[in-house]
C-alpha positions, 0 to 999 in steps of 0.5 A: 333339832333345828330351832325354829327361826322367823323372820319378817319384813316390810312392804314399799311405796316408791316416791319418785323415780319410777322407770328411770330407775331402772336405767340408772336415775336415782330413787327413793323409796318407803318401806311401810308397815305392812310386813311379809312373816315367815316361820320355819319349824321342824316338819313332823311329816319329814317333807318340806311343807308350806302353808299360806294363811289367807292365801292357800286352803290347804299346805303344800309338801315339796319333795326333793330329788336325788338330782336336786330337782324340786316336784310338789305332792298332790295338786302339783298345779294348786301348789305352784299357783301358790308357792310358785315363788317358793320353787323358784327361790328353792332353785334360785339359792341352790344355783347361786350355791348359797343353801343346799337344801337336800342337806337341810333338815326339813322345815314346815314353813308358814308364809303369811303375806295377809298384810298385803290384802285388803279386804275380805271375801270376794271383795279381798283383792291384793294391794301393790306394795311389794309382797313378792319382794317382802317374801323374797327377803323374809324367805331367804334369810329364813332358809339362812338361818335353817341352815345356820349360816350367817348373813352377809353384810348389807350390801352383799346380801342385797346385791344377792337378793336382787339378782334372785327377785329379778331371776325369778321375774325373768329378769326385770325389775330394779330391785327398789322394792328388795332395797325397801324391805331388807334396809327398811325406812326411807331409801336412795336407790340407784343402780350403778356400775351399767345398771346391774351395781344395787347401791341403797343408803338412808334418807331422811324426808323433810319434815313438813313434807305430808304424804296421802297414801291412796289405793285406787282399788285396782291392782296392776301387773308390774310385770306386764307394764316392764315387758311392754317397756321393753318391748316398746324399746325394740320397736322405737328405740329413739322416742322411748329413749327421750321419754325415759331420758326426761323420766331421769331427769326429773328423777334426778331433780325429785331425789335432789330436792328430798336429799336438800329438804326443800319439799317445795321443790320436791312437789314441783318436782311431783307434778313434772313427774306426772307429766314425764310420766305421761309422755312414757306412757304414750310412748310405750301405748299403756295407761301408766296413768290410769283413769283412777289416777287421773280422777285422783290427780284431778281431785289432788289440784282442787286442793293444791296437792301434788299427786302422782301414781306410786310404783308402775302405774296402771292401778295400785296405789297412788301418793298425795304430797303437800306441806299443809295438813289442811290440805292433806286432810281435805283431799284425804276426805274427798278421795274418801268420799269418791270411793279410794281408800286412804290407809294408814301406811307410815314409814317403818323403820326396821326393814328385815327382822330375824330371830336368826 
């Protein structure tokens, strides 16, 4: 009998370097202690069966062809609402050859990504922090070690699970946010080798470096944001090209002055962010900048902090930098007091955990 194997790992919080890192500027990125958990126990039903607490009411159980092909029992359309991710990682490690499931003993799998909600009832609504990528990290190397293979090396294995996310993603995204959950802690990101090379090493931030981690309380589509850059890129190539230049720029100079501790630079570095930011946003027509980052970026100069949107904007969360806890704490009350949420996130450490 196959032993059971669980798995987890952490969601992200993108510090600088947003867009342009999708065109190879440099990125640095957090993995935070909110974690994506997965378990794979022998299915007693002998079909692969999934369950989603907090998410889905009732599991879904997964049939699998003679061909390969994939088709969910039941409620075919609540399934793939659900456990949409599930088929398309399933079909996703088949093609690349890394797992063959109608091999594979079948598992009941629990999914359990409830860290990633804030909230309960009708006021629960999802936090952008990565769940997806979380998920794709924990899911894979759990379906790994079903099938009692070892997992690559580091560099390998991200390389393998950023092609999957963006094939499951129809194609974009950087993968920043697979680097944060499999490596865990403060990373450098930066696509090599004509944008398609993930390359992630470990960072330390300054130490007298205080960051505010606020939720607007409106979750954003980064999917939506990405295909209207790259829409945006077809029809004016030329004026989106030079804001995405000086997105890189800044990047550049944001990833240097973590790299060298000096958090001065860095905060000036935060604000000319914010308005390279501004000038995409234009640029491509979407409110990278939404009015509840406005209202918090606002809020942040009163008190003499820096603040720029977390990730692609539109929503989601927010990041406040200063260097004096006087400052964090006062802007921390306020942002509170106007209705954002400040949550305790803090770098977690340990990025992909497996019992496998």
């Amino acid at each position: 009998m196959t032993e059971p194997v669980q798995t987890s790992a952490p969601g992200k919080l993108v510090l600088i370097g947003e867009y342009a890192v999708l065109f190879g500027a440099p990125a640095v990125v957090i993995a935070v202690n909110r974690r994506a958990r997965v378990e794979l126990v022998p299915s007693a039903g002998g079909r692969w069966s999934f369950t989603a607490p907090g998410l889905a009411a009732e599991p879904a159980d997964l049939e699998l062809g003679a061909n390969g092909d994939l088709s969910w029992l039941g409620d075919a359309a609540t399934a793939r609402r659900h456990f949409g991710l599930v088929e398309r990682l399933l079909n996703g490690l088949t093609e690349a050859g890394i797992i063959e499931p109608r091999a594979l003993p079948p598992p009941q799998a629990t999914l359990d990504t409830r860290a990633f909600f804030h909230g309960s009832g009708d006021e629960r609504k999802k936090l952008g922090l990565g769940s997806s990528a979380a998920l794709t990290v924990a899911l894979a190397s759990a379906l790994l070690g079903w099938a009692g293979k070892e997992r690559p090396p580091d560099p390998e294995w991200l390389r393998t699970l950023v092609d999957l996310h963006r094939g499951m993603q129809g194609g974009l995204g950087s993968g920043i946010d697979v680097a944060a959950s499999l490596l865990g802690g403060v990373v450098r990101y930066q696509l090599e080798g004509a944008g398609v090379e993930p390359v992630a090493a470990a960072l330390a931030l300054p130490e007298d470096l205080q960051m505010l981690c606020i939720w607007t309380g409106r979750p954003a589509s980064t999917g939506d944001l990405l295909a209207r850059l790259e829409a945006s890129r077809e029809e004016d190539p030329q004026a989106v090209e030079q804001a995405l230049g000086r997105l890189g720029e800044v990047s550049v100079e944001g990833v240097g002055a973590l790299e060298r501790g000096r958090s001065a630079d860095f905060l000036e570095v935060v604000e000319a962010f914010w308005d390279a930011l501004e000038d995409l946003g234009r640029e491509i027509g979407l409110p990278i900048l939404s009015d509840e980052h406005r209202r918090l970026h606002r809020l942040a100069s009163e008190f003499g902090v820096r603040y720029k949107p977390s990730g692609a904007g539109g929503g989601d969360f927010g990041l406040a930098f200063t260097t004096d806890p006087g400052q964090a704490a006062a802007m921390a009350a306020r942002a509170t007091a106007d209705g954002f949420k400040v949550l305790d996130l803090r770098v977690d450490p340990v990025g992909l955990a497996c019992n496998c």
